[in-house]
DOKOLLO-415373 format. One record per residue: residue in three letters; x, y, z of N, C-alpha, C in turn. Coordinates in steps of 0.05 Angstrom, whole numbers. Layout:
   aa     n.u     n.v     n.w    ca.u    ca.v    ca.w     c.u     c.v     c.w
  ALA       X       Y       Z       X       Y       Z       X       Y       Z
...
***
This chain:
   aa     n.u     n.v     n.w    ca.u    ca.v    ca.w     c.u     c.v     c.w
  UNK     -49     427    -281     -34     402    -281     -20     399    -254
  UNK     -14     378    -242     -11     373    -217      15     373    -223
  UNK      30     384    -195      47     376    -188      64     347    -164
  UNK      82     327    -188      86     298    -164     121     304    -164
  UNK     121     298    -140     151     288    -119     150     259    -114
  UNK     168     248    -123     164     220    -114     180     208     -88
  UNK     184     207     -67     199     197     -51     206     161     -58
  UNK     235     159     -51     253     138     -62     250     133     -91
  UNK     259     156     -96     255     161    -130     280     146    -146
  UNK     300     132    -132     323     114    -146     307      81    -138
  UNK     282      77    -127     285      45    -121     271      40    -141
  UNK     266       8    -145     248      -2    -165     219       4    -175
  UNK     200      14    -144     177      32    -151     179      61    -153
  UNK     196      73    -141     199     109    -157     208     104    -182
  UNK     224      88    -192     228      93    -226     199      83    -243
  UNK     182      73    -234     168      58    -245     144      75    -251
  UNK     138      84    -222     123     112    -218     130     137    -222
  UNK     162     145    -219     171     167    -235     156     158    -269
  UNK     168     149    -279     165     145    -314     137     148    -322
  UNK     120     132    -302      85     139    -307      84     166    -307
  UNK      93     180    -281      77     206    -274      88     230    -302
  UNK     112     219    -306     128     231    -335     112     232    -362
  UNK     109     207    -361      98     199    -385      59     210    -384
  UNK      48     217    -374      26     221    -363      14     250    -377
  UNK      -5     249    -383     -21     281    -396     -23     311    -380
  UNK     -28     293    -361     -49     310    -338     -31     315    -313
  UNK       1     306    -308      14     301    -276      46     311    -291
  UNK      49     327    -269      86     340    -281      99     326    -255
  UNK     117     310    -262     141     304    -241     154     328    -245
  UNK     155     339    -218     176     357    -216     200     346    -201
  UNK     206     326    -194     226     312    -184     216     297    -164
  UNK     246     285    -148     246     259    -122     255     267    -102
  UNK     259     256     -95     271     253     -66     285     226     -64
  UNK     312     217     -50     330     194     -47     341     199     -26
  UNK     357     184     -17     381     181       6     413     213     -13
  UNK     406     194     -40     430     212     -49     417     224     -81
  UNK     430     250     -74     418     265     -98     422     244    -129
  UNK     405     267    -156     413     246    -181     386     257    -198
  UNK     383     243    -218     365     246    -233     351     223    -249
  UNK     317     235    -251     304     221    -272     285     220    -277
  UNK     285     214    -315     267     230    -329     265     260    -335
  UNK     288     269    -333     288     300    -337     287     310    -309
  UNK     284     305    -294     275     320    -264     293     310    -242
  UNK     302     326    -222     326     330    -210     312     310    -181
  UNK     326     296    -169     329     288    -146     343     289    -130
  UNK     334     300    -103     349     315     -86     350     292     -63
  UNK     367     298     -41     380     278     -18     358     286       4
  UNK     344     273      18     322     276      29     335     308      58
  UNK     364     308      56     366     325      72     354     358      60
  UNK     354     363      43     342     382      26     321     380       9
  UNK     298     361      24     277     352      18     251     383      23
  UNK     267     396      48     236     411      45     247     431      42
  UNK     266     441      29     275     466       8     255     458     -17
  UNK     260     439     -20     254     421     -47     228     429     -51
  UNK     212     423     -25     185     414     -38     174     448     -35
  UNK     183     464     -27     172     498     -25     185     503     -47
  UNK     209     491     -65     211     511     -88     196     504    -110
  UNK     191     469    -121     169     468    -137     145     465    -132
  UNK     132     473    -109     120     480    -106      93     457    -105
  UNK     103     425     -99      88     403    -107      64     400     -99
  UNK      40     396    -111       7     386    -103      15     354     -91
  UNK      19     341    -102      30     316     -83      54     299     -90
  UNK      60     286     -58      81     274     -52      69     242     -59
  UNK      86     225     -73      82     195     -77     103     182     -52
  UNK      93     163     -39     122     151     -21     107     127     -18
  UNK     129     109     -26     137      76     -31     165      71     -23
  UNK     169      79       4     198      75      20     196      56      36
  UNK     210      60      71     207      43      81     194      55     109
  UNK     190      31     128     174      42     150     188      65     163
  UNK     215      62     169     234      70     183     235     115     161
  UNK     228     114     139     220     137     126     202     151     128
  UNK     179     139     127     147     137     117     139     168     134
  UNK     148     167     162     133     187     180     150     199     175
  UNK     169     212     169     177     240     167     171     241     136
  UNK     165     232     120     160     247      91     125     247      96
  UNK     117     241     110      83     252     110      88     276     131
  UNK     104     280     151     102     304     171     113     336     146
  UNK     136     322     126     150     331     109     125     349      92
  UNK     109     330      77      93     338      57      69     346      77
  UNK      61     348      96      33     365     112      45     385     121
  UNK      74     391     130      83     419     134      84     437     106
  UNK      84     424      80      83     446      63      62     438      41
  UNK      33     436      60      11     429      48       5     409      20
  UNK      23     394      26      26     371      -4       3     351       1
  UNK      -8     348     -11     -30     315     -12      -6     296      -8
  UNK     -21     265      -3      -3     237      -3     -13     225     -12
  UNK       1     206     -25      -5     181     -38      14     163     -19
  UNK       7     142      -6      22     123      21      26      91       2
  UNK      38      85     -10      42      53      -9      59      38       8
  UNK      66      56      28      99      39      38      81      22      69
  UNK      86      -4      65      83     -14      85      99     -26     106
  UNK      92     -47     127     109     -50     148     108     -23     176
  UNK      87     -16     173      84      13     188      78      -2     212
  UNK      86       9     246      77       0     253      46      16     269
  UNK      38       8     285      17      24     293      27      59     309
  UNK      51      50     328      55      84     329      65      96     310
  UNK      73      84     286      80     107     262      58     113     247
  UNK      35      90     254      12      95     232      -3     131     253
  UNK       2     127     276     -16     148     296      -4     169     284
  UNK      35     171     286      41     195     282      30     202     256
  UNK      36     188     235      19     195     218       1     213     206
  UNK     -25     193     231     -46     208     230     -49     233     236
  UNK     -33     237     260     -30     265     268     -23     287     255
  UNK      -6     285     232      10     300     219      -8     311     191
  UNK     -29     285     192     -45     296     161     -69     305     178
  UNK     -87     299     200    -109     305     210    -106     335     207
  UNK    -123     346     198    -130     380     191    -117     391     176
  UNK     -97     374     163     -78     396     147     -85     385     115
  UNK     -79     353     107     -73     347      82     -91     337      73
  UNK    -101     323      48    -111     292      45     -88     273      36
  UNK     -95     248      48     -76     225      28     -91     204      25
  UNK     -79     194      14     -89     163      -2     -72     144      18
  UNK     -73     127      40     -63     109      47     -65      83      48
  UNK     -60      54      31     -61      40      19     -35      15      25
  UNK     -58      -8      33     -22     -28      24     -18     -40      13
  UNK     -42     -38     -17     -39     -47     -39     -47     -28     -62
  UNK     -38     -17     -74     -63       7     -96     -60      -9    -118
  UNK     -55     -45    -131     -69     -52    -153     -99     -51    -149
  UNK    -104     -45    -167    -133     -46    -177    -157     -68    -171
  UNK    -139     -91    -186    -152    -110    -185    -151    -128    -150
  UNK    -134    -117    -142    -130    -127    -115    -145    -110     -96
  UNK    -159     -91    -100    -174     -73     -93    -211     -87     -91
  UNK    -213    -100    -122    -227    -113    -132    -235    -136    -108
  UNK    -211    -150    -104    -201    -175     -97    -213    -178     -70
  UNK    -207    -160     -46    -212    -148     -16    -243    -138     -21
  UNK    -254    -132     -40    -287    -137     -42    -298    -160     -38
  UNK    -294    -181     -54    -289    -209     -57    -291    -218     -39
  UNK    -267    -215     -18    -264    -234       5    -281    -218      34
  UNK    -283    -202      21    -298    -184      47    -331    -201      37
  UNK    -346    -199      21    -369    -209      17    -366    -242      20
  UNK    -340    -252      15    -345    -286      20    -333    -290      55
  UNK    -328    -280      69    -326    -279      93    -346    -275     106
  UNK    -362    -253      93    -391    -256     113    -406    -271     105
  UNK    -404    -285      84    -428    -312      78    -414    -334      85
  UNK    -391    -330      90    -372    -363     103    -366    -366     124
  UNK    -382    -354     145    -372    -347     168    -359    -376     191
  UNK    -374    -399     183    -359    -423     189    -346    -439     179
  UNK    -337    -430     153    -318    -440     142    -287    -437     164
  UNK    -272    -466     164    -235    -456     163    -228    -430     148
  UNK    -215    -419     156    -204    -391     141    -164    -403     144
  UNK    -159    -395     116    -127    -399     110    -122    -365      93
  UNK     -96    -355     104     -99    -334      86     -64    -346      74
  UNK     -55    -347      46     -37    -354      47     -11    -324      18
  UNK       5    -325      29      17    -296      16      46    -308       7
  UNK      54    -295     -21      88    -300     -31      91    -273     -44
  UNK     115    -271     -31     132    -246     -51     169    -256     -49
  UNK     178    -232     -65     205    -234     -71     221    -241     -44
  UNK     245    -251     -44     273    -258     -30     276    -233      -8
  UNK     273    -210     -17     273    -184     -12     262    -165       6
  UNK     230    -175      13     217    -168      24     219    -164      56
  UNK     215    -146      69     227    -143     102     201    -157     118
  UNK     182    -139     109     160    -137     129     143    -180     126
  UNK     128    -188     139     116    -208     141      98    -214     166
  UNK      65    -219     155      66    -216     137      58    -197     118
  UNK      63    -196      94      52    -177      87      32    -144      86
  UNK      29    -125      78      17    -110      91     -13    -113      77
  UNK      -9    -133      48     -35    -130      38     -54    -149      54
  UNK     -37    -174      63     -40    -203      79     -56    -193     110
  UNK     -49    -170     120     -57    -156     143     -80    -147     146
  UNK     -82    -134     120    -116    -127     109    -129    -136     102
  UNK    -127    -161      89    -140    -187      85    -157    -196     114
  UNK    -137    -197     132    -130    -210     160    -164    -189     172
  UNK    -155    -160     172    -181    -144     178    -201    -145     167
  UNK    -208    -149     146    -226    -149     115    -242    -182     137
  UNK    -226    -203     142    -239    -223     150    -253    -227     175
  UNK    -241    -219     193    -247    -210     224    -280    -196     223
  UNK    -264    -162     202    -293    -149     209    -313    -166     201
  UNK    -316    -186     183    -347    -201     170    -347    -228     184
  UNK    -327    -239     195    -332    -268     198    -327    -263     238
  UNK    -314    -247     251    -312    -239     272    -288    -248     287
  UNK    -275    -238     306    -249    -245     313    -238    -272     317
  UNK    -213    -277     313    -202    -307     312    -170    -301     311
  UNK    -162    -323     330    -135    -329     334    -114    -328     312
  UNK    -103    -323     303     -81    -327     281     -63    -342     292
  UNK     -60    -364     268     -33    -382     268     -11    -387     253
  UNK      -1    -369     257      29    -368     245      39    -390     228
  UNK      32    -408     212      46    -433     201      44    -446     226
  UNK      46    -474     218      50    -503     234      66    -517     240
  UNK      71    -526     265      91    -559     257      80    -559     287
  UNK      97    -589     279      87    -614     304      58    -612     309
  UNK      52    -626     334      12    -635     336      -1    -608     336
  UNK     -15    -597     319     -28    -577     321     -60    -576     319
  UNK     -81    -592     331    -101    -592     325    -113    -565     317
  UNK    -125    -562     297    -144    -538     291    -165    -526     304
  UNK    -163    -505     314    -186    -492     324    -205    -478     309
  UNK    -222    -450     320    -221    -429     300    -197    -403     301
  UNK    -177    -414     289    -165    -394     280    -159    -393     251
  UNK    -152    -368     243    -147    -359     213    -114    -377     213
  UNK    -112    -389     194     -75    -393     181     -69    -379     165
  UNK     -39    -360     172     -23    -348     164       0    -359     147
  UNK       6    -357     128      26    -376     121      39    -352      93
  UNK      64    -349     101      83    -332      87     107    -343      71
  UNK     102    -342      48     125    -357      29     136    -324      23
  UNK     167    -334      14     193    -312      11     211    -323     -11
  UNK     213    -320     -38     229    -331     -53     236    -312     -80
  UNK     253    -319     -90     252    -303    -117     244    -281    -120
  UNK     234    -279    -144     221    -250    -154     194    -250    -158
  UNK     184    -266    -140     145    -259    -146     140    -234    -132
  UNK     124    -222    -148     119    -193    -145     101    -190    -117
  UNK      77    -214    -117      56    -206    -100      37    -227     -98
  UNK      36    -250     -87       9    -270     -88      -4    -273     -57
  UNK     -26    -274     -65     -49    -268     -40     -76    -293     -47
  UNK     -75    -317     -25    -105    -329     -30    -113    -332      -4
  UNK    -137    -331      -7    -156    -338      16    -167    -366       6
  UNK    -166    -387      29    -179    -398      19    -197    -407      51
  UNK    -230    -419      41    -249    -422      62    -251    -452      53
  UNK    -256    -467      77    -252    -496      74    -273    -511      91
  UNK    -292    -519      84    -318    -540     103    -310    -567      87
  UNK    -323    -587     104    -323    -611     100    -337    -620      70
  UNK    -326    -630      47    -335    -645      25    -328    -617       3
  UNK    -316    -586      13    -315    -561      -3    -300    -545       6
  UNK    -288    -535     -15    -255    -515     -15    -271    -485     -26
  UNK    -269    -472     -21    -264    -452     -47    -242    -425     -34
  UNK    -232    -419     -62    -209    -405     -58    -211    -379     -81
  UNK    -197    -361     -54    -204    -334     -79    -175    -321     -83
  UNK    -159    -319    -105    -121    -311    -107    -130    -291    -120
  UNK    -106    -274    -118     -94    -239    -134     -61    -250    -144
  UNK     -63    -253    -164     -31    -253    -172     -24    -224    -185
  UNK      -2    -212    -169       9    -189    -195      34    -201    -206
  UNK      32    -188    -237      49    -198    -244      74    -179    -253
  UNK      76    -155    -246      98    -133    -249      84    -113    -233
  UNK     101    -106    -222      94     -77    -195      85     -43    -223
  UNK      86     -47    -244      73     -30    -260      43     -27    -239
  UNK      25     -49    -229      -1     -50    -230      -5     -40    -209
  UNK      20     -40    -181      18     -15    -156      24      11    -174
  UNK      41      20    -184      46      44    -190      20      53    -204
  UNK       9      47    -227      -9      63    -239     -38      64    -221
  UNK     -42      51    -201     -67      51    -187     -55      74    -169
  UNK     -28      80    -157     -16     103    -145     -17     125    -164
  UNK     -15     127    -188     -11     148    -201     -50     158    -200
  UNK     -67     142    -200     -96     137    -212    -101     160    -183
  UNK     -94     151    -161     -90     161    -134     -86     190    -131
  UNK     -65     201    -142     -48     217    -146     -66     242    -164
  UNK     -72     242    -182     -93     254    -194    -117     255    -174
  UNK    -128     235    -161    -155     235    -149    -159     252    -126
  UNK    -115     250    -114    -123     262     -86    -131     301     -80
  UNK    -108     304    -104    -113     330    -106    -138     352    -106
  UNK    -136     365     -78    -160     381     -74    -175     374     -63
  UNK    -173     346     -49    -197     345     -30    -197     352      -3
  UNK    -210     342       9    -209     357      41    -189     331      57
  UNK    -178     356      77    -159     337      94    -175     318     109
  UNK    -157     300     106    -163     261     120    -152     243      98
  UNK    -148     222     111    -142     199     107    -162     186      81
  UNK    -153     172      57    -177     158      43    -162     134      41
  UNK    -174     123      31    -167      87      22    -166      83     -13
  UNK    -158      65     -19    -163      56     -41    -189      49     -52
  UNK    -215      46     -28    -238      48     -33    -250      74     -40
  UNK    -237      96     -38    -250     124     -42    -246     135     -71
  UNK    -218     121     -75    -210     127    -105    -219     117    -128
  UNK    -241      87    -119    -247      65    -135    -274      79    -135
  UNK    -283      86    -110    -310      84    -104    -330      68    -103
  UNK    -313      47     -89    -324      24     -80    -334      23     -49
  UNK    -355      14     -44    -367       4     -23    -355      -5     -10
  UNK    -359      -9      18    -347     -17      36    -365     -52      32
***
């Protein structure tokens, strides 16, 4: 049975993912990690300053982290110094934290790094990856909404979308939203809504003259990141160090 640590084990996705990995057959939370110690679900959470006492006394197969960018690289340097697998949802990374990163798991760990692990959004980036390369002169719009809350924009799933399109349809300008005379070129539109409590909406849509078509991912409760992280979590354990995707866990095609 594996052993999971969840890093930011007091926010909205460590409780969500704590309680799965709890509730689960096969995966023992042996605790979190937070800013400030505490508990839950039976299992102790420690203050990230006594994070790697932590992780050498239970001894964890993998670390979960759904924090923030400004975290992210010291709890992967954290968990490859005491040979832990990763499970990565936290986005807003930027590229030199994605390198250090890399550096820190290259020869030592495996992880799962991901800026979406629903499922069906997994599904979804198949989708748009195969209608990108058959739409290749289509207008491209990629358009994204989440909660009031959200730091990063846009998005990190919206980003990969952004690559997913490029690699099949081939490079293009991005335009940030509109105003005043903007004639259209070929560039991709970006367009980032921020309101409320929507969990996660993502559409592409491809647009030629006399025809629309549009492909959306709505989640509707962050349950559907956590259990594709937990799905993760189980998968990563034991494999060989490197980097995987959410395509390795699905075993989906590129």
């Amino acid at each position: 049975m594996a052993k999971v640590v969840v890093c930011g084990a007091s926010g909205r996705m460590g409780q969500i993912i704590g309680r799965m990995v709890h509730e689960s057959k096969d995966l023992e939370l042996v605790g979190g990690i937070n800013l400030k110690p505490a508990s839950f679900f039976g299992a102790e959470i420690v203050a990230a300053k006594d994070a790697d006492a932590f992780l050498k006394k239970t001894k964890a197969d993998v670390l979960i982290d759904f924090t923030v960018a400004s975290a992210v690289v010291d709890n992967v340097k954290l968990a490859a110094r005491n040979n832990c697998a990763l499970v990565v949802g936290t986005t807003g990374i930027s590229a030199e934290q994605r390198t250090e990163m890399e550096k820190a798991i290259s020869g030592h760990v495996p992880a799962v790094i991901s800026t979406n692990f629903s499922i069906g959004m997994n599904i979804f980036q198949q989708l748009v990856r195969q209608s990108a390369k058959l739409l290749k002169e289509y207008d491209i719009e990629v358009i994204e909404a989440h909660h009031r809350n959200k730091k990063d924009a846009p998005s990190g799933t919206a980003k990969t979308l952004l690559q997913i399109i490029e690699e099949e349809a081939g490079a293009r300008d991005k335009m940030y939203g509109r105003e005043g005379m903007t004639e259209r070129k070929n560039e991709i539109g970006v367009h980032v809504i921020r309101g409320g409590d929507i969990v996660g909406d993502h559409t592409v849509m491809f647009s030629k003259n006399f025809e629309t078509i549009e492909l959306s991912h709505r989640a509707y409760d962050r349950s559907v990141f956590a259990s594709g992280a937990v799905m993760a979590a189980r998968w990563v354990v034991g494999k060989k160090p490197g980097i995987y995707g959410m395509n390795d866990v699905l075993a989906l095609k590129k």
